[in-house]
C-alpha positions as CSV (number, residue, x, y, z in Angstrom):
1,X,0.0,0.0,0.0
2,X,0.8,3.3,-0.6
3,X,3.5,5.6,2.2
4,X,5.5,8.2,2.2
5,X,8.8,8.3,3.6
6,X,10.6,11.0,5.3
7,X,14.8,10.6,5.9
8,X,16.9,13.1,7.4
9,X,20.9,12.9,8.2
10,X,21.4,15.4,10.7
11,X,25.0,15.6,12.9
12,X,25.7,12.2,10.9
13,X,22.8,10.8,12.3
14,X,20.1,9.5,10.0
15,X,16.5,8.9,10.7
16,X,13.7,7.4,8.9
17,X,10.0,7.9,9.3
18,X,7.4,6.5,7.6
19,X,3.2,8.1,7.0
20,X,0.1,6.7,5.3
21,X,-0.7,10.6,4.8
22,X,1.6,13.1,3.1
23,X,3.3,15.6,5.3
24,X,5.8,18.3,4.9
25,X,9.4,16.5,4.4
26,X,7.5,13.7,3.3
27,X,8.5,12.1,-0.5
28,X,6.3,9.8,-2.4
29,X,8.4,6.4,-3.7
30,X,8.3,6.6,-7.3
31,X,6.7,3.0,-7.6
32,X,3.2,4.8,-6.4
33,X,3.4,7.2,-9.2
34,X,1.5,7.0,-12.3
35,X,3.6,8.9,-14.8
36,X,1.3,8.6,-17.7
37,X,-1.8,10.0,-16.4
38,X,0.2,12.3,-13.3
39,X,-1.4,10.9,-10.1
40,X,-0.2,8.7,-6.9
41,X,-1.3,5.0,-6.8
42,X,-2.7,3.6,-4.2
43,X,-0.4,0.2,-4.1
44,X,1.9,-1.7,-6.3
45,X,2.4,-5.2,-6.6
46,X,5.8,-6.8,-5.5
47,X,6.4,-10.4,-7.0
48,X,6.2,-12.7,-4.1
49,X,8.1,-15.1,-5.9
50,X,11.7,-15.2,-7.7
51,X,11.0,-14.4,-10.7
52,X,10.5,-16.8,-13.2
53,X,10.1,-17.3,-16.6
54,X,6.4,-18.4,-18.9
55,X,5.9,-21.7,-20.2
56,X,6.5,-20.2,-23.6
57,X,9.4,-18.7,-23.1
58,X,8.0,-15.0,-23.3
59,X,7.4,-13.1,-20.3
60,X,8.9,-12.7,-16.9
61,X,6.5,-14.5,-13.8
62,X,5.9,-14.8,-10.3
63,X,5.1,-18.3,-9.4
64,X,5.5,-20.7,-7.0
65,X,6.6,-24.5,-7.5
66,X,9.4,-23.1,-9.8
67,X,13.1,-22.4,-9.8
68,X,13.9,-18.9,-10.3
69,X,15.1,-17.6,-14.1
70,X,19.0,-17.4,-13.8
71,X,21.3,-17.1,-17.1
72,X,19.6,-14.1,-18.4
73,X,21.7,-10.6,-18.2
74,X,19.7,-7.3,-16.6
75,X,18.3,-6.4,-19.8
76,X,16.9,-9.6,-20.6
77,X,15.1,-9.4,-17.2
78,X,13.5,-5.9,-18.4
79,X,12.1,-7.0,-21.5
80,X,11.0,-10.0,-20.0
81,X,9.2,-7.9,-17.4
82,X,8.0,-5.6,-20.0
83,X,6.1,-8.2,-22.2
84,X,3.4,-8.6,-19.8
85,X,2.3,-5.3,-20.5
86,X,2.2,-1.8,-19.5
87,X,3.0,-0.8,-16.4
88,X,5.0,-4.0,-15.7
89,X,8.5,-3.7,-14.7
90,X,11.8,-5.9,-13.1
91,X,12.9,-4.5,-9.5
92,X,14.1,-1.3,-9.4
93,X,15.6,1.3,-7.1
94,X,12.7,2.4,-5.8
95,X,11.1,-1.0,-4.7
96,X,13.9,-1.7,-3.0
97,X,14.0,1.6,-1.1
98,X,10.5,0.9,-0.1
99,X,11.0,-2.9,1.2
100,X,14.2,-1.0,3.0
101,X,12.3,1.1,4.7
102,X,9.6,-0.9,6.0
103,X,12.2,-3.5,7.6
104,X,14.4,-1.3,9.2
105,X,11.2,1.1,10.5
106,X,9.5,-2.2,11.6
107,X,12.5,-4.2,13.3
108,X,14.6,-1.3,14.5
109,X,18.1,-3.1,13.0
110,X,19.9,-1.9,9.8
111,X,21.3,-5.7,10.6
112,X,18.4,-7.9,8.5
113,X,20.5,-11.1,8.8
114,X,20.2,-10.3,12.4
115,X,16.4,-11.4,12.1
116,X,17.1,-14.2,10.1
117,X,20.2,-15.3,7.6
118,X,17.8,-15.6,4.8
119,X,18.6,-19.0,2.6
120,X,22.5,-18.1,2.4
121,X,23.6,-21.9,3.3
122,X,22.8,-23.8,0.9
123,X,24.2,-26.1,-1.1
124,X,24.3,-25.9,-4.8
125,X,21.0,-24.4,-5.7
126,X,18.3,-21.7,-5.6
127,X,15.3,-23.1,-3.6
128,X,12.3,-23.5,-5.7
129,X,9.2,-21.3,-5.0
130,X,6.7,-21.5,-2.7
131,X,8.0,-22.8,1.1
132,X,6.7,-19.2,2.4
133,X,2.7,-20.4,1.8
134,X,3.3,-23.0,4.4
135,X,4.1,-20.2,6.8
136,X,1.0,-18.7,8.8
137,X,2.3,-15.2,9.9
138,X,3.2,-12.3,7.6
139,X,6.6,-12.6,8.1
140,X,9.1,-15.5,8.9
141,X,10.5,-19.1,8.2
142,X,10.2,-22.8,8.2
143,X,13.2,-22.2,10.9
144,X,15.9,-20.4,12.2
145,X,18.7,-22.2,9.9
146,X,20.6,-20.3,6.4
147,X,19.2,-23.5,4.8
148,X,15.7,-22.3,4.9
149,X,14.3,-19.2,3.0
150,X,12.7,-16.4,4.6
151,X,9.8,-14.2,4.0
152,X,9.1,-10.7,4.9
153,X,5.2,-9.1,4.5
154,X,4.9,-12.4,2.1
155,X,8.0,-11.6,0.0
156,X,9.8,-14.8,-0.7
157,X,14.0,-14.6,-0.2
158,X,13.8,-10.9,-0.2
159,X,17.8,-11.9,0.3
160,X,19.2,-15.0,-0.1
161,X,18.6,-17.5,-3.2
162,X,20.1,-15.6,-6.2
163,X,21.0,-12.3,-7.0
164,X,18.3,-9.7,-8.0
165,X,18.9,-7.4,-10.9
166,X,17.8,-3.4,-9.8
167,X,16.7,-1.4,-12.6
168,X,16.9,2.1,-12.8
169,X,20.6,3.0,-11.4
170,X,23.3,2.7,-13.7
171,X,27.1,3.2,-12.1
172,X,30.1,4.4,-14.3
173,X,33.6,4.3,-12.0
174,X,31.6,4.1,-8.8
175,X,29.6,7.3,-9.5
176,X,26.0,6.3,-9.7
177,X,23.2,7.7,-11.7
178,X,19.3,7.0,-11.2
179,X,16.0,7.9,-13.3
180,X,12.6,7.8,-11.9
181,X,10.4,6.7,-14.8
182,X,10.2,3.0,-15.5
183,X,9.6,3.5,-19.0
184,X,12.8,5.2,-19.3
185,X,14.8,2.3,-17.9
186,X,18.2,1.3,-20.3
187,X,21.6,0.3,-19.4
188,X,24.5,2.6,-19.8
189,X,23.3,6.0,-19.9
190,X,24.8,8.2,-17.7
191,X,22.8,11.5,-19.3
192,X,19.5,12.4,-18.9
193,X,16.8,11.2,-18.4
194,X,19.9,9.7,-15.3
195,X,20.9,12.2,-13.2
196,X,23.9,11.6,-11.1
197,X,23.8,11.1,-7.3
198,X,25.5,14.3,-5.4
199,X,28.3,11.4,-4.0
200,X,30.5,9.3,-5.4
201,X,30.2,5.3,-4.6
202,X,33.4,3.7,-2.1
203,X,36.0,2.4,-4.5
204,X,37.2,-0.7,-2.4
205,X,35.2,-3.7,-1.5
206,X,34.1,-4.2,2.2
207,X,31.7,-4.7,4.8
208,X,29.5,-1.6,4.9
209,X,29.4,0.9,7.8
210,X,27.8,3.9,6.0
211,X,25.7,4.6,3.1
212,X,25.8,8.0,1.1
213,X,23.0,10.1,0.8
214,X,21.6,12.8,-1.6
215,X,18.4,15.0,-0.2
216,X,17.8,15.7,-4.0
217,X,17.6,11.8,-4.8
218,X,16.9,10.5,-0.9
219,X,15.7,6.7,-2.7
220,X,19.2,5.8,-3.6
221,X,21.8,4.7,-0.9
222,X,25.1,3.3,-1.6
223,X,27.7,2.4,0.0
224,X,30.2,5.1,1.1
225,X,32.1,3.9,3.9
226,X,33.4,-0.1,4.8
227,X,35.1,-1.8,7.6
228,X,32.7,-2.6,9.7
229,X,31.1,-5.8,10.9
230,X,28.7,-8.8,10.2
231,X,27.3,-7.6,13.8
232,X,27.8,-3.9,13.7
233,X,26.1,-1.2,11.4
234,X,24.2,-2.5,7.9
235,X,26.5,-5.9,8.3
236,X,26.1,-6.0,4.7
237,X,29.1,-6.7,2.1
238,X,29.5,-4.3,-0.7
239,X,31.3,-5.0,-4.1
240,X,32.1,-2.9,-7.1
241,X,34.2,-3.0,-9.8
242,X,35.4,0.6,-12.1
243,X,33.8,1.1,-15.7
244,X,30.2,0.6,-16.2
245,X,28.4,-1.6,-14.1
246,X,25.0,-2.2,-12.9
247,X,23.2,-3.0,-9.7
248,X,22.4,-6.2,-8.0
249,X,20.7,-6.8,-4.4
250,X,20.5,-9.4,-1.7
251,X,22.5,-12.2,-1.6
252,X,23.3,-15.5,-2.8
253,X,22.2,-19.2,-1.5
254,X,25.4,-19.9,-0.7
255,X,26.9,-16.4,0.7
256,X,27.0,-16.8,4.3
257,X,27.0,-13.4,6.0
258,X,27.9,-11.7,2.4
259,X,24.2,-11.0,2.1
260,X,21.2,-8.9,3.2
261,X,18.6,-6.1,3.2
262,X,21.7,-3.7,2.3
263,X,23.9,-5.9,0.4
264,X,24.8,-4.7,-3.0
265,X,27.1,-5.9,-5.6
266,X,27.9,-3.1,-7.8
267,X,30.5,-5.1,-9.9
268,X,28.8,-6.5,-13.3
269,X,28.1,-5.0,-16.7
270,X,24.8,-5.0,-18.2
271,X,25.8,-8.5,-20.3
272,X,26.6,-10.6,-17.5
273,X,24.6,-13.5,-17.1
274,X,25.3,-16.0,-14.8
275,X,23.6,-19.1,-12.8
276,X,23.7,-16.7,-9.6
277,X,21.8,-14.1,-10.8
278,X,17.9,-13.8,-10.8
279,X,15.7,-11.1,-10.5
280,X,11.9,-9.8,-9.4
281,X,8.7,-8.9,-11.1
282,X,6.8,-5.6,-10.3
């Protein structure tokens, strides 16, 4: 459902707040705005499941008893996405900021893994779809063990599993640069309709400690300081890579503590593909 979301860094200090009602300070996630026709939306849909791919080869899914699609690079994701129809999209920037806020509002820890590890032991394999309808409450587990997935507000392996591919953000030598219309969404362009984030991404990998933050784009956090922690700060391992790259979130089923609600990998170009690397229908 629709919120706004308030964030202010005051004295290095950073709050978040969340409303159902606008108020001054307040911004409205871009996933609740209807560009076409210039008015807020009342919800969007979140795939519950990794996404998959249609029996006919054609369009990206959400759908349980099914492994998610891997081997596809970010741009195959988007037109997947797209050929359901208007107004569907892959994850982007803007989801993720919402599912962000929501968890760290909700359970008071930028440490998700803290809550639970997410599927980040496993063996070989992505899990296939579905273990979350065997679960009563709205968020939670089969278990406390990294060999089974979790689920937050009914969102499957919001981290863990494989990779997710997040559209809208394109990075060129660790400067990123986001867009805000979904239609506009294409792989390395760092002009308009991008517009480049008032700091500059950190150029070494690392557990992360700090996120930078732009009042002018306040959806978009990357990392800007590492050294910390799987127990301290965000806990969350960061990767990038000079050149132009693209953005993926989360973790992988066999990452251990390199995963999480603030995990990014900001190391790939648009063409890489790999059996890792999933994504998420909107």
């Amino acid at each position: 459902p629709k919120y706004y979301i308030k964030k202010e860094l005051v004295n290095n200090v950073m709050t978040r707040q969340i409303s159902k009602e606008k108020q001054k300070g307040y911004y409205l996630p871009q996933v609740f705005w209807d560009f076409e026709n210039k008015k807020e939306l009342p919800y969007f849909l979140f795939g519950k499941y990794n996404a998959s791919l249609s029996a006919d080869g054609q369009r990206l899914e959400s759908k349980k008893g099914v492994k998610p699609l891997v081997n596809k690079n970010i741009v195959n994701f988007r037109d997947y996405a797209r050929a359901n129809g208007k107004g569907y999209q892959q994850l982007d920037i803007h989801a993720v900021d919402v599912l962000q806020t929501l968890f760290y509002v909700e359970f008071g820890t930028l440490n998700s893994q803290s809550i639970h590890a997410g599927y980040t032991s496993g063996n070989t394999e992505s899990l296939e779809s579905g273990f979350s309808d065997e679960i009563l409450a709205s968020s939670g587990a089969l278990s406390t063990s990294a060999t089974d997935g979790f689920m937050y507000r009914g969102i499957e392996n919001p981290w863990g599993n494989v990779y997710q591919f997040v559209d809208g953000v394109n990075i060129l030598d660790n400067q990123a640069w986001v867009t805000k219309n979904a239609e506009e969404y294409t792989s390395n362009v760092f002009a308009s309709p991008y517009e480049k984030l008032g700091y500059v991404n950190h150029d070494a990998n690392g557990v992360v400690t700090d996120m930078g933050f732009d009042p002018e784009y306040p959806f978009a956090e990357f990392p800007v300081e590492i050294g910390g922690s799987y127990s301290t700060n965000y806990a969350d391992y960061y990767y990038q890579s000079l050149g132009q790259r693209i953005a993926l979130f989360g973790g992988l089923w066999a990452a251990g503590w390199v995963a999480g609600l603030s995990f990014w990998a900001l190391l790939y170009s648009s063409g890489f593909a790999d059996s890792g690397l999933g994504g998420r229908l909107l």
